[in-house]
N, C-alpha and C positions, 0 to 999 in steps of 0.2 A: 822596653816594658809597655809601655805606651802603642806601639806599633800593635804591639803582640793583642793588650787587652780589644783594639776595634777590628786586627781580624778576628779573635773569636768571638765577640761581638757579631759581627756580621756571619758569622758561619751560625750561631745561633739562631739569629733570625731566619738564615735562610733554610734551615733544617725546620724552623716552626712553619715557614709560609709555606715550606713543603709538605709537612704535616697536615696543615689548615687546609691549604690546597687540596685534599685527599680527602676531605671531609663526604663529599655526593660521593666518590666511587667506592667508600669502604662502606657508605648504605645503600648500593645499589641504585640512584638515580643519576640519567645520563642529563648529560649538559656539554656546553663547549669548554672548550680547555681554556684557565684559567691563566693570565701574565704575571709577574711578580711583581705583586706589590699594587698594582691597581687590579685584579681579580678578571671580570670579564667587562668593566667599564671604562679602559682606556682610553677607547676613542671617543666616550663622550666627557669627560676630562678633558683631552685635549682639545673638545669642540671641535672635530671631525665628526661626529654623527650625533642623531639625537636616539636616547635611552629609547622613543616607543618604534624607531625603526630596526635598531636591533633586537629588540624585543621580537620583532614582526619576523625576523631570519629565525631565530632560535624558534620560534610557534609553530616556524614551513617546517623547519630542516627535524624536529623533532616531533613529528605530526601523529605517532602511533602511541604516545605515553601519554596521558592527564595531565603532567605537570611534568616541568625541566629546571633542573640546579645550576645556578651559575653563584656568582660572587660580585658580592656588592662592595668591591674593593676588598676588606680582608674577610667580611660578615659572609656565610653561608646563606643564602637567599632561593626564593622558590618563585618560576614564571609560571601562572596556572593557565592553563590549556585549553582546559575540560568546565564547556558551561555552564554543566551540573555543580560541577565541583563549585564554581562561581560563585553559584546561586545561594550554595551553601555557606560560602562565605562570607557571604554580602545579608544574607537575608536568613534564613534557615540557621546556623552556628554562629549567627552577628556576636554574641558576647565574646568568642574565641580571637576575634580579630575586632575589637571593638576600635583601637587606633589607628589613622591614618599617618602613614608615615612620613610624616612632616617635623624638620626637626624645629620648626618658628615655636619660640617658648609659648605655653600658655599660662604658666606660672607667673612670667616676668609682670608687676606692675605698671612698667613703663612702658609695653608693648599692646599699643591702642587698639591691635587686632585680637588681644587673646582672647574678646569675648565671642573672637569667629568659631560659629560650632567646627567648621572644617577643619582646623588646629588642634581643638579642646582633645584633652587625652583624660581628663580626670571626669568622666561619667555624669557625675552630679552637677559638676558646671557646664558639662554639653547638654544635659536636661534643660538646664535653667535659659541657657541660651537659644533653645532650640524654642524654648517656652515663651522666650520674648518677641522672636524672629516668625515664629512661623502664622500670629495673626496679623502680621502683616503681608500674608501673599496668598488669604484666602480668596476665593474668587469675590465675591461681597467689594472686600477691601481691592481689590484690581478694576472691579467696575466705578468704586469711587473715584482711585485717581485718574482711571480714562480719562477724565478731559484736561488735565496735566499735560496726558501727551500730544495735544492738537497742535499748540502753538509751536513745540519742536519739531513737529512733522511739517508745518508751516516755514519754517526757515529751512526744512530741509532741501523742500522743491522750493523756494524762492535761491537758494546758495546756486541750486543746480541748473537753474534758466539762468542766472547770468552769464554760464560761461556757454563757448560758444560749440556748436555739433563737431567741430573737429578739435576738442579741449580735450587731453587728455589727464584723469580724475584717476586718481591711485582711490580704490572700493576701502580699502582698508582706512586710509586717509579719512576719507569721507562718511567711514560708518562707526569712526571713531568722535569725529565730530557729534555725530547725531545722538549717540547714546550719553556720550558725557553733556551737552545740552538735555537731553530726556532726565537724567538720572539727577540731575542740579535743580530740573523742574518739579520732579515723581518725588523728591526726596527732602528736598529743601524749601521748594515755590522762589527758587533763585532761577537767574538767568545766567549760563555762563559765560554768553557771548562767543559760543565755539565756531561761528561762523565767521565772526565779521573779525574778531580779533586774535592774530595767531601767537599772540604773549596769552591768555584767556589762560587765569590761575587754575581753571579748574582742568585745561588742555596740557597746560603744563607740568603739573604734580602727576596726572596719568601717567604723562610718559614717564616722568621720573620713575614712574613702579614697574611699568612695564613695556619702554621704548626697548626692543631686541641692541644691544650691543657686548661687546667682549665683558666688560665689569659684568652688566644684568646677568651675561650667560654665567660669570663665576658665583657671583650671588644667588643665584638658581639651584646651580650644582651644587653648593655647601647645604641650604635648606633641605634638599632633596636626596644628596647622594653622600653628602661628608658630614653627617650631624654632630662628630666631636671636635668639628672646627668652629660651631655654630660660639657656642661657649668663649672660646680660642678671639674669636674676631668681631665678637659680639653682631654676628651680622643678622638683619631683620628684615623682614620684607619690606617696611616703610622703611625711608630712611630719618630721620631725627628731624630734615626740614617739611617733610611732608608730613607726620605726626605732628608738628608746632602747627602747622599750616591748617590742617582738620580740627584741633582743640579750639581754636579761636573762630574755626569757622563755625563751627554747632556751638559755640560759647557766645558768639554773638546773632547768631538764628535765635536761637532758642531766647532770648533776651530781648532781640525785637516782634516777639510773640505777644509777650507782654501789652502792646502799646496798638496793637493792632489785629482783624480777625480776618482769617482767611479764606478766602471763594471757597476752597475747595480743602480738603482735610488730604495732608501729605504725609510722608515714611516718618517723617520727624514728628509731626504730629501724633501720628498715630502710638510711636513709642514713649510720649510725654505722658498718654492718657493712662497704660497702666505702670508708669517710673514708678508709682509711690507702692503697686501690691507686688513686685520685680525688688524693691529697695535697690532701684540703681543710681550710681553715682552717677554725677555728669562724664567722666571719663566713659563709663562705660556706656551712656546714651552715645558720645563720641566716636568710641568702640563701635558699635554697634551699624551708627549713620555711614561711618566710614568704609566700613566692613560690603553697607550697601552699596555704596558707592565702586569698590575695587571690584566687586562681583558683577555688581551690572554694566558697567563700563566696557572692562574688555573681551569679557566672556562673550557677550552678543555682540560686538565688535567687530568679531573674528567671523562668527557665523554670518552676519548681517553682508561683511563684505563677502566671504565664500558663496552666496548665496544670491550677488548680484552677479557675480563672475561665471556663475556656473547657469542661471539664465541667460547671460549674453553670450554664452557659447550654445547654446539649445534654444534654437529661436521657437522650433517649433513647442517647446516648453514654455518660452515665454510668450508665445502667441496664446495657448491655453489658459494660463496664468489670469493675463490680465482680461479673457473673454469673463473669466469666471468673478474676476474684480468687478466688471461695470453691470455684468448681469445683477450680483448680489446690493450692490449699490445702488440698482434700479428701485428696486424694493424697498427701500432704506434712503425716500427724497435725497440719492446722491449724498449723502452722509456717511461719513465711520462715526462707527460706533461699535461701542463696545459687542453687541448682538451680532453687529453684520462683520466682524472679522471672523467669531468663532464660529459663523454658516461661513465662511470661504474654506471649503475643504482641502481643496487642492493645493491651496496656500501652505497649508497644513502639512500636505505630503512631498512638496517643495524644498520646506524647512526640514523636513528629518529626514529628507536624503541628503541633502546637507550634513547634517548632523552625522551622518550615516560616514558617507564619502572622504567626508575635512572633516577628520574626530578632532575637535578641537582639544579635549583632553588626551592625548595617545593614549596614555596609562593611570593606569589609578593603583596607589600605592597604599598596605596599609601593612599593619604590624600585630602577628601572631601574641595574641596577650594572655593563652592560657593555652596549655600540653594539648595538643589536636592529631588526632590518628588522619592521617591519610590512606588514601586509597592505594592496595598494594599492585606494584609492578610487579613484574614475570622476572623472573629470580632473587625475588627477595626472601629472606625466609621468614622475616616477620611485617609489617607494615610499618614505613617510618613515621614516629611519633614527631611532631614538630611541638619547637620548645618557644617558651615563651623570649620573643624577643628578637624571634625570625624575622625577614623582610618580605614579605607578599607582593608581586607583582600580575597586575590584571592588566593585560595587554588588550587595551579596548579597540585601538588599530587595525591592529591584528585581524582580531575575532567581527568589527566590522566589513574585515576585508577578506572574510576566509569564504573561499567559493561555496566550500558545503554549506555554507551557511545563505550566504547573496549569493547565488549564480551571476557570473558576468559582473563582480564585484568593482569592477575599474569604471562602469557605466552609469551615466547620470539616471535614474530610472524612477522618478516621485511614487510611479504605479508599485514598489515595493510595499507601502505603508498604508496602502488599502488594507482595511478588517481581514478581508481573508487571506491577505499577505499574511498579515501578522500573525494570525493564527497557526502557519504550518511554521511559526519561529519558534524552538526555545526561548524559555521566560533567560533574561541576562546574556541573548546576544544583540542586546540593540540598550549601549551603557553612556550617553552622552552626557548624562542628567548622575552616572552611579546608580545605585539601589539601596534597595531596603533602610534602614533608620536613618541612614545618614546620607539619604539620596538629597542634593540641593534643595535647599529650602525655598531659595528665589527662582526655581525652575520657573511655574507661571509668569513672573514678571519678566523675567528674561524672553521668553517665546513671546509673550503681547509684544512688547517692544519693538523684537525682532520683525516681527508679521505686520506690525503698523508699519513701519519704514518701509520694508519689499512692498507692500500693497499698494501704497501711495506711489513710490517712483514707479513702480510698472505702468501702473494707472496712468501717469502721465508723461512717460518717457520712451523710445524705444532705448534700448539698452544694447551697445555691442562690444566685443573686445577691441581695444584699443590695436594697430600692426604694430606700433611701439610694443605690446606688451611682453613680455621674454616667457619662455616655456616654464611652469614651476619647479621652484626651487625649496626647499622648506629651510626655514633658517633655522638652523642649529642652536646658535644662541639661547632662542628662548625655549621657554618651561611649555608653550602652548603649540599648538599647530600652526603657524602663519608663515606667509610667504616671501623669501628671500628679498625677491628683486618687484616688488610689488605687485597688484593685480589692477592692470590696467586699463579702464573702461574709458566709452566713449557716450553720450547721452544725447537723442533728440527727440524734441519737443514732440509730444504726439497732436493732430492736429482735433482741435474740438467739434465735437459732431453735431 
């Protein structure tokens, strides 16, 4: 009896997955053939590849339709293709797809991040959040904490003259230092001490969130691809000692405020000024600090090392590079400053071929939240209506990496992001930052950061690849772009003129 009920059991299910399964071909949209039971996302479950390089096969291989159907485990899902279509999504039918498809609660109380707009699913609290976050990364407020970042840019090249021209520096390693030192400075008016000491609590809760290993990658994968295990295993992006660890930290900041007034007005600062017209709790000031803190840390991180990697292989880029560092700084009694980074142009088009090349995001995910007509394929007979609850995938890899779009898209080339580059681009194929409402909020802080670090070590370093350094790998594990077996630089002193 028993035997009898789990085979039909199992003949059940497998007659629904087979049904489920069938769902794209009885509406006419092609896609790859689905596996049972994990849909078309096996190998990234198994951590054999990551979701935005299969994404990037399905974009070749199905290159004459707008959008392609796959399965997002059992969920009917859509990869969009077509940059118009994008644009529509993003910016143009934003209410249609107002969520990101993140399953990190924003409900839970306990969950120190739900005040991140990137999370927020309930409208009204992404307004409110958006409303507290976004004066702090006006340009105004980025020329005030400029001189927050000197001193971290100060240990940066002092960390990097101690070691010696044949020292070989993992980029990643060392631009992870910098930003979490910058972000402890920009945020708090703390020191982290990420140079000198390799315990340095605020070095160490980083990686806890986002050190690439087998756990992170399953962690990743639940948030991202399994959200009714989220519930199931309670899992969250912070873990419980990194959330204890930031409450105490912005609980005793903000408390030694009190007692003393500071040079310079910081992130925390700034969100204490309007706490009382926000009615924020201290969790949520917490929320908020931390929120800056996860975002700027590895996000320019990743770019900052992709970005010294991709000069030490382009000398003659990085001979350019820093001609236009010491010209601009000529002007500027050899000083940074806020003025003399945003006149480095080329610094500029540096960065977002960067940005371009090592899409540090692959994909951007979010969630159909209300009935949306799509655009009809060639034998359809009506146009398929997509429902609320779909899974939307923007393959930003992809579409940075699509020739029609970059000629010679494998090539380091800054000259893309010239004005008149840009202008023969469709708006929404160049998505580092997202688009429209809920494009990054700390985008500016992120990019100054970024551009003061490269500007300073060019300025005083030649920069090369390490022969130690291994061909790239992308690690799987994680949720970002970054490279397996590290990026391995080599740094010497540039001599003073």
């Amino acid at each position: 009896m028993f035997l009898t009920a789990i085979v039909i059991i199992c003949g059940l299910v497998y007659l629904w997955q087979k049904w489920n399964y069938s769902f794209w071909k009885r509406n006419g949209v092609p896609g790859p053939e689905p596996s049972f039971l994990v849909g078309n996302i096996g190998q990234v479950i198994a951590q054999k590849e990551h979701l935005g390089i299969l994404a990037d096969g399905w974009y070749k291989k199905y290159s004459n339709v707008p959008y392609v159907g796959y399965y997002k485990v059992v969920s009917p899902a859509i990869l969009i293709r077509d940059v118009e279509l994008v644009k529509n999504i993003l910016i143009k039918d934003f209410t249609s797809f107002f969520e990101n498809d993140i399953a990190e609660s924003s409900d839970d109380p306990n969950n120190l991040l739900s005040v991140n707009p990137f999370i927020q699913k309930d409208e009204q609290k992404w307004k409110l959040s958006r409303a507290v976050m976004s004066p702090m990364f006006t340009t105004s407020k980025m020329k005030s904490i400029f001189p927050l970042m000197q001193t971290p840019c100060d240990k940066l090249i002092k960390h990097i003259e101690r070691q010696t021209t044949d020292t070989d520096i993992d980029s990643k390693s060392l631009s992870a230092k910098f930003t979490t030192e910058n972000v402890a400075s920009c945020a708090f008016s703390l020191e982290a001490n990420s140079f000198d000491d390799p315990k340095s609590e605020f070095r160490t809760m980083g990686k806890k969130i986002f050190q690439p290993s087998f756990w992170m990658g399953i962690k990743f994968m639940i948030i991202f691809l399994l959200p009714y295990l989220v519930k199931i295993f309670s899992v969250q992006l912070l873990s419980k000692e990194v959330a204890q660890w930031a409450r105490k930290l912005i609980r005793e900041n903000v408390e030694s405020r009190q007692n003393r007034k500071l040079p310079n007005e910081d992130m925390v600062q700034i969100m204490l000024s309007f706490q009382d017209k926000h009615n924020l709790t201290q969790d949520q000031v917490a929320g908020h600090a931390m929120s800056f803190f996860v975002d700027g840390y590895e996000t320019s991180s990743s770019v900052l090392a992709f970005a010294l990697w991709q000069v030490a292989r382009h000398r003659d880029i990085q001979d350019k590079l820093h001609g236009e560092i010491v010209s601009v700084l000529d002007k500027y009694e050899n000083t940074f400053s806020y003025e003399a980074i945003n006149e480095m142009e080329y610094l500029d088009l540096v960065i977002q071929e960067t940005l371009r090349i090592n899409s540090i995001g692959l994909t951007l995910q979010k969630i159909c939240t209300k009935p949306y007509v799509m655009p009809k394929l060639p034998g359809q007979k009506e146009p398929l209506v997509l429902q609320p609850g779909t899974p939307i995938l923007i393959p930003i890899y992809a579409i940075h990496h699509d020739p029609e779009i970059y000629p010679d898209p494998e090539t380091f080339n800054p000259l893309r992001f010239t004005e008149e580059e840009r202008q023969k681009r469709p708006k929404c194929s160049f998505l580092p930052f997202g688009e429209g409402p809920r494009i990054c909020v700390g985008m500016k802080f992120g990019l100054l950061q970024t551009k003061l670090a490269l500007a300073h070590i060019v300025r005083n370093f030649k920069i090369t690849e390490s022969p130690n350094c291994k061909p790239f790998a992308l690690d799987v594990r994680s949720f970002l772009y970054q490279s397996r077996d590290g990026l391995i630089l080599r740094f010497e002193k540039r001599q003073s003129k």
